[in-house]
Structures are given as structure tokens and as C-alpha cells.
N, C-alpha and C positions, 0 to 999 in steps of 0.2 A: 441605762435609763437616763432620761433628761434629768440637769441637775434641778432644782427649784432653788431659790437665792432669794431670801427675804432680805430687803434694800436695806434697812437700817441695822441688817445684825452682819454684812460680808462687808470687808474689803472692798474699795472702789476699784483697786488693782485686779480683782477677780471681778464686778463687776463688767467692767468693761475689756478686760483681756480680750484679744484676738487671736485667729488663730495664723500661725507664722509657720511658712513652707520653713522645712527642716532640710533642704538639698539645696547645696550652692553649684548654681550652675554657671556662675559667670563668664571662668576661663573656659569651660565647653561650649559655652555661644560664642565668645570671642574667635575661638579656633576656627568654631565653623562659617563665621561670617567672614574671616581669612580668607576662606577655604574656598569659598564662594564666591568670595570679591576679584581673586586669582583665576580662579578655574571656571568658572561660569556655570553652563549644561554640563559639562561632566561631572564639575560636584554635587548635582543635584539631582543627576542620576543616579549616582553612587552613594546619597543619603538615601534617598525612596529605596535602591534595594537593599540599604543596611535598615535603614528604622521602620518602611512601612511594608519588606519584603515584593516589592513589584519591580521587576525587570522590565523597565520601557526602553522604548527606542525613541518617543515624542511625548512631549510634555504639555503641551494646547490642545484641549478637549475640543475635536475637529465637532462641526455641522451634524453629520452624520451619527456622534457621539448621542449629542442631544436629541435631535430627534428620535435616535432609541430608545434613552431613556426615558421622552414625555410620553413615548407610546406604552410605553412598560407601567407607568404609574393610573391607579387609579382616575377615573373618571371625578368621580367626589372630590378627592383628593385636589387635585387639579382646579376644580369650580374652588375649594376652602382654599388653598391658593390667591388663589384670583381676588377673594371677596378680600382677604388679609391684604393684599397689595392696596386695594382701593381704599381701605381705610386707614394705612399707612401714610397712602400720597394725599389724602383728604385733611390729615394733620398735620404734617411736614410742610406743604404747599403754603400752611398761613407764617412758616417762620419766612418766608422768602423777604430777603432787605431789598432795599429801593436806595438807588445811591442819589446825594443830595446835593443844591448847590445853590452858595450863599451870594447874591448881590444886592444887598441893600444898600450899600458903602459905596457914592463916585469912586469911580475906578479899580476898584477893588472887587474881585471875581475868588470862591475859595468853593472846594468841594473834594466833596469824597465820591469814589467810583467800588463799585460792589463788584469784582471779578474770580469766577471759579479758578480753583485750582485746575489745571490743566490735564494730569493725571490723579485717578486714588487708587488705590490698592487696598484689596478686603479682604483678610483675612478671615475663614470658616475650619473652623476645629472641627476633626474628624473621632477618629480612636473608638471610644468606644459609645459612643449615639452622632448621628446624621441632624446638622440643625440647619434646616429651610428657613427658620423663622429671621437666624442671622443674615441669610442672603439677604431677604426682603426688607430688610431694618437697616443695614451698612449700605445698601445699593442705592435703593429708591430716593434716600436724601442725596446723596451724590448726582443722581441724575436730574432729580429737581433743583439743583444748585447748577448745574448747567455743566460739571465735569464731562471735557473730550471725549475720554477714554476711563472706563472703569472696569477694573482686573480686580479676578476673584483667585486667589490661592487657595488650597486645600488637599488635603494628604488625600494620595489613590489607596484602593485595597490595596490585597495580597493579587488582584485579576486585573491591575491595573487601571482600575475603571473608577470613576465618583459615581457616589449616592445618585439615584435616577431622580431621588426628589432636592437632592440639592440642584442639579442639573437645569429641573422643571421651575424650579424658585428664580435662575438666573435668566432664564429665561423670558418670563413673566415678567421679571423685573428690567431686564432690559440691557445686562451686563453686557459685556464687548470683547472678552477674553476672560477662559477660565484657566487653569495652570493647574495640573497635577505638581506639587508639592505643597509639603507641610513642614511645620516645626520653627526653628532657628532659621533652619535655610533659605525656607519661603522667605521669610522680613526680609535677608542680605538680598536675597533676588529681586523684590521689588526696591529696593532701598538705592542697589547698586549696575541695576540691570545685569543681565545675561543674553545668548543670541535667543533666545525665546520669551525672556521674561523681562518687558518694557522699565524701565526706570521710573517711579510715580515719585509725585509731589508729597501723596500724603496718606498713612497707612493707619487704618482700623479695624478693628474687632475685637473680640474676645482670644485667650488663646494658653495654653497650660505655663509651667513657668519657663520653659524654655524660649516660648514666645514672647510674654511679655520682657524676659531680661532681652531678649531679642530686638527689641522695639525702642528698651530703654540704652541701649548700646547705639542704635541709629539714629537717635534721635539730633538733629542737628544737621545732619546728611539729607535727611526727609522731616516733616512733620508728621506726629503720630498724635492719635485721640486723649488716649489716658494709656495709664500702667491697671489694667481690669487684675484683680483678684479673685479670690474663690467666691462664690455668688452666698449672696445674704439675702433674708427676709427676715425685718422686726413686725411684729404683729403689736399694735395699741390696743387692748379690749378693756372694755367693763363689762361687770357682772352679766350682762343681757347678751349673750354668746350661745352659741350650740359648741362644745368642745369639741364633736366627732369634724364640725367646719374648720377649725381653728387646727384641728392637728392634722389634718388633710393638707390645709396651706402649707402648715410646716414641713411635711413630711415631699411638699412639692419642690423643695428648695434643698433639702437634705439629699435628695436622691440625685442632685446634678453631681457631685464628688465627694470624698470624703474630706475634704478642707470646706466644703460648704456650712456655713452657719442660719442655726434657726434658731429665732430668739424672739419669747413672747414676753413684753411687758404691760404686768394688767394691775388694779389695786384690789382683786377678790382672790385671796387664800384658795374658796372652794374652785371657781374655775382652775386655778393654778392647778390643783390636784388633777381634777378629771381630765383635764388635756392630759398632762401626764399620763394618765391611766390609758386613755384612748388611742395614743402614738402607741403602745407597745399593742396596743389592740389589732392597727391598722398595719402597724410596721411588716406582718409577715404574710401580709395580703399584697406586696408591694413586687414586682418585676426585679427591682436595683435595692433589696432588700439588706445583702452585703454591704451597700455603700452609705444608703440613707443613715442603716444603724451604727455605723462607725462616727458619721455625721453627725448626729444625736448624740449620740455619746461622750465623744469628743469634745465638739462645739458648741453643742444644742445647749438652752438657757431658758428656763420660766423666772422671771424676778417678778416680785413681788413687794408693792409698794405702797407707802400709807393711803394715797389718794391719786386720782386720775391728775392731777396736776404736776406729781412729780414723778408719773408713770409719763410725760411729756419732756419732763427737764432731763428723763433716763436716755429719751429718743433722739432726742435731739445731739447728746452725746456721744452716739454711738454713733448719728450717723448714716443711715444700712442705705444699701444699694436700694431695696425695697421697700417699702412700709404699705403696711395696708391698716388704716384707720378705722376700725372694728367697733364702733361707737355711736349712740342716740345723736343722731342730727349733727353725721360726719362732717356739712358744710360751715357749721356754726365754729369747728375746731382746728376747719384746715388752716386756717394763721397761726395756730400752736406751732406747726411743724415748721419749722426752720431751714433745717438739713439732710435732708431723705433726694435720692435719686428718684423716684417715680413714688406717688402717690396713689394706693386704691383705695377708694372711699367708699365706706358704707362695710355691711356684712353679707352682698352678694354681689361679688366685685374680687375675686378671688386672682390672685398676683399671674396666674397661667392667664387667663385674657389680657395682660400687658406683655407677655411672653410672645404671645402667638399672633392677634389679632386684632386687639382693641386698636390700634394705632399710632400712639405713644412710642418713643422707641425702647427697646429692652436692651440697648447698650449703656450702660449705666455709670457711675463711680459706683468704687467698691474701698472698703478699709478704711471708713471716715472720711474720705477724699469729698463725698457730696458736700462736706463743709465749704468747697471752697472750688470744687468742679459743678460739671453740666451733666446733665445726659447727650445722646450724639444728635446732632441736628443738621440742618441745611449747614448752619453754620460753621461747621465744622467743613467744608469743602469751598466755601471761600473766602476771598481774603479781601481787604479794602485797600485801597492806593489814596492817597489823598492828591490836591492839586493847589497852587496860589498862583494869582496874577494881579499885579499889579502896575497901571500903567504910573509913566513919569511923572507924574502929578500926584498919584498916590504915594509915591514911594519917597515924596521929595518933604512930604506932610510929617513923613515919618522917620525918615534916616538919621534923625537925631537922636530921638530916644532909642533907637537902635543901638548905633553908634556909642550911646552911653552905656547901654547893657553891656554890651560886650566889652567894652572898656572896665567896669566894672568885675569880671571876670577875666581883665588880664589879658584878653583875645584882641590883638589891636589889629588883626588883619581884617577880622570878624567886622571892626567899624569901618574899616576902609572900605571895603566891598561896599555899603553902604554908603558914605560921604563919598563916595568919589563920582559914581551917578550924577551927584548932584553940583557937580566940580567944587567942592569943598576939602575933598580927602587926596589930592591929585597926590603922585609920589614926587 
């Protein structure tokens, strides 16, 4: 059962505990990113039929691929698709930068230029659920950022084949190459190329921990989004809640794995109880009931706190991937929050329409990281160059105080380059 943790009688150290992967996988990434970096298509053959049982012969989800699988997928399906993509590209499209350029100053010309990365690579977790929603959320900012070439990885069955609706996702969105594999060895292969899988600039997604120590081992070779961890949802309530809402939320974040955390902080005792009561209500009405309840149990958290004021100071500590603001007149509060990856407002605004559809993206910081990260964006796919000019005349205004800085710091080539323009520094 959910623990409940009343704020002023636990430990801060149990308050805010996380939960922490118990399996060090580093030197079995390392091997396989060896492995990979060496061997190319072979070894990535020879993972798919060690870890995801599929004997291929090709790795590139041909033409013919796709269109089986959009014909296989429902119709409905397909249109909720569609509509998800639009409301995606309807909020991604307003982060797009404009690059800038300064001439107010004779002679002096300065600016920045806004340029995508050239490749991305996106990572889509397979195992045990199919998620389109990732295609549509890693892809569509990429391609609204003006990225060449965008490559999706992701692990084949045991038949060889991808999910018909991830398929239909990359599709719609507009993807350019998909790649059967998964794991560690997907990151080496887009990280370091192989004869089938292009080298990218810059790799995201979500992905279990072999992925992300995968991600964090290439990093510097390529750029990559965040290190994502197991998925969180903090709920803020006061008293004026329906519990059976509030444990539904929880119970939608509990059911992604059993490292996922669900944690409600409210200032009412009685709500505290009845959610309680109501997850064990719902828990066995649940599909991933094995997982959510390990989740819960493990992870899961009702705290309980003197007043909504320091049920905010609780939030903001933590952090969470998610938060959904469960409170009278959510916009009056949203400057409370600080540090939360995605914000839902209000108490029918439940955290699955940032998941799926609302448009937002659902790539998030996870582990307290939103303190000091982003959610994924255009921006995240490119990059800025800056530029200066300055003619002879500018530069002749200025090469003194140049010339002194760097003198100041020792650098005396640093002034010359400077004075010498201006035949003052000749050698």
C-alpha cells in the first residue's frame, strides 16, 4: 500500500528519497559500444538476435514495411494520430528562434545565426509497450527545427518486424529512416555509424538504463538531450479533490515500470487517506497491475503537510518530471512552481493529455534535473554560430583596450594581433 508521510513528523532524507536503479550496467554498455564501434551491422545483428530474439538479414524498415503496417492499423487510430501530430507542431512551431544582427555601431556588424543540427537520431523504447506518442514528440521538433535527416531506432519483435503504430507515427510525422535496433547498441550506432545506420549529431529520447548509461558514455562524440529516468508524477491538491481522479493520475505513472514514482503532496489528512484507499481500489482493475503495484509500493508517496504553502516548498524540491496543479484557481498558483518539467493545470487536465496529445512535449527531466533542465524542444535540434566584423576603422577605435586586456592576462600575442592592424604592434 502507498506509504502516507506526515511532513513534520519523517525525515527529509525519506521525504524526498528517490528511487535508484540497483544494476550497474556501465562496463556492459561500454563492451557493447566497443562492439559496435568495431564491428558495425554484424554486431547489431548479433544483439537483435541475442536480446530481442529476431534473426534479420536488414536493418532499415523498407517502404513496403510501412505501408503494411499503416494499412494494418486502425482507421480512428490513424485520424487520433494525425490530430496528436497537429497539436504537437501547433506548439513546437512558436519555440522556433530567428537569428539576429547587431549594426548600430559605424563599422561594426555582430550576430548570431540559428542552424539545425544536421542529423538527429531518436530513440523509441520497445520491450514491453509500443509508444507512438514518443515518435510524434522526438520527431516533429526536429523536423520543425529544419534537421536534414531524422532517424528513429527501436528494438524489432521476435518476427522481426516494429509496432505497425509506431511505424504509422513515423510516418505522419515525417521521419526519414527507421532502424531495427534497440538497447546500448542502438546509441553506438547512431553515435558512431555503421553500413546501415548514418552517424547523427544529436540523440534523444527516453530509454531503460542500459540506454541511458548508453547515451551518457557518448556523450561528447554526439550530443544527447538529458539522462531521462524512471517517469514521476507529483500531484499538488487541496482539500476540494475527488480521490477516485487523483488515484487514477497516480496509478497512470505507476503502471509505466516498476522504478516509476507516484507522489501526492496535499495539506488535507482526509484526502490523504481516501486516495490511499482508492489506488488499492483501482489497482486491480489495472491491465499492468504486476507493475503499477510494485510502483506503489516501492516508490509511491502521500505527504502530508501543514498548509498548501509548504505542500509548494515540498514541490519544488522534488522537482518531478510531472506535476499536475490540483487546486482552486490553478493560474493564480502557477509562479508557485519553480521546478517541474511539464505542468497540468487545473483538476481536469489529467498528466495522459500531455502524454499523448495536448502538445507539450512528454520528453521531460526526470530525478530533480527539472531544477536546472528543460523539456525537449525545437531547441534542442539546433545550434547558434555567432559572427563579428569589424572594419579598419573600428577596430583601430578599439585595439588598445584590447591590447590592454589581454596584456593583463599575460597573452601578449593576444595584443599584438590587435596593435599590429593598426601598425603599432609590428614585430
Amino acid at each position: 500500500m502507498i506509504k502516507i508521510m506526515k511532513y513534520s513528523e519523517v525525515k527529509n532524507s525519506e521525504i524526498f528519497a528517490r528511487a535508484i536503479p540497483s544494476v550497474n550496467v556501465t562496463d556492459i554498455v561500454a563492451e557493447i559500444i566497443e562492439n559496435v564501434r568495431k564491428n558495425g551491422d554484424k554486431a547489431l545483428f548479433e544483439y537483435n538476435k541475442k536480446f530481442d530474439k529476431a534473426d534479420l538479414t536488414e536493418l532499415l524498415v523498407t517502404e513496403d514495411e510501412i505501408n503494411e503496417a499503416i494499412s494494418s492499423v486502425e482507421p480512428k487510430f490513424i485520424e487520433i494520430l494525425e490530430k496528436a501530430a497537429k497539436n504537437i507542431r501547433k506548439f513546437h512551431e512558436k519555440q522556433v528562434r530567428t537569428s539576429f544582427i547587431i549594426n548600430d555601431e559605424d563599422g561594426i556588424v555582430m550576430g548570431q545565426k540559428i542552424i539545425p543540427v544536421d542529423k538527429a537520431g531518436l530513440y523509441v523504447p520497445g520491450g514491453t509497450a509500443a509508444y507512438p506518442s514518443t515518435v510524434l514528440m522526438d520527431s516533429i521538433p526536429a523536423k520543425i527545427a529544419g534537421c536534414k535527416e531524422v532517424v528513429i531506432v527501436t528494438p524489432p519483435g521476435a518476427d522481426g518486424k516494429i509496432s505497425p503504430v509506431i511505424l504509422a507515427a513515423a510516418k505522419i510525422a515525417g521521419v526519414d529512416k527507421i532502424v531495427k535496433v534497440g538497447g546500448a547498441q542502438a546509441i553506438a550506432a547512431l553515435a558512431y555509424g555503421t553500413e546501415s545506420v548514418p552517424k547523427v549529431d544529436k540523440i534523444v529520447g527516453p530509454g531503460n538504463a542500459f540506454v541511458a548509461e548508453a547515451k551518457k558514455q557518448v556523450f561528447g562524440v554526439v550530443s544527447i538531450d538529458m539522462i531521462a529516468g524512471p517517469s514521476e508524477i507529483l500531484i499538488v491538491a487541496d482539500k476540494f479533490n475527488s480521490p477516485k481522479h487523483l488515484a487514477a493520475d497516480l496509478l497512470s505513472q505507476a503502471e509505466h515500470d516498476k522504478m516509476a514514482s507516484a507522489v501526492l503532496v496535499t495539506d488535507s489528512d482526509e484526502l490523504a487517506r481516501n486516495v490511499a484507499d482508492e489506488i488499492e481500489n483501482q489497482l486491480p482493475l489495472l491491465a499492468r497491475e504486476e507493475i503499477a503495484r510494485e510502483s506503489i509500493d516501492t516508490n509511491g508517496k502521500i505527504i502530508v503537510a501543514d498548509s498548501l504553502e509548504k505542500v509548494f516548498e515540498i514541490a519544488n524540491e522534488i522537482a518531478p518530471e510531472h506535476l499536475e496543479l490540483c487546486v482552486e484557481n490553478p493560474f493564480d498558483r502557477l509562479d508557485k512552481i519553480r521546478h517541474a518539467g511539464s505542468v497540468f493545470m487545473g483538476k481536469n487536465c489529467p498528466e495522459a493529455l500531455g502524454d499523448y496529445f495536448a502538445g507539450p512535449n512528454h520528453t521531460l527531466p526526470t530525478g530533480g534535473t527539472a531544477k536546472f533542465s528543460s523539456p525537449l524542444s525545437v531547441d534542442d535540434f539546433i545550434k547558434k554560430t555567432q559572427y563579428t566584423y569589424y572594419t579598419k576603422d573600428a577596430l583601430a577605435r578599439v585595439a588598445g583596450d584590447v591590447a590592454y586586456f589581454a596584456e593583463k592576462e599575460g597573452l601578449t600575442a593576444h595584443a599584438k594581433s590587435a596593435l599590429i592592424r593598426t601598425g603599432e604592434g609590428d614585430f
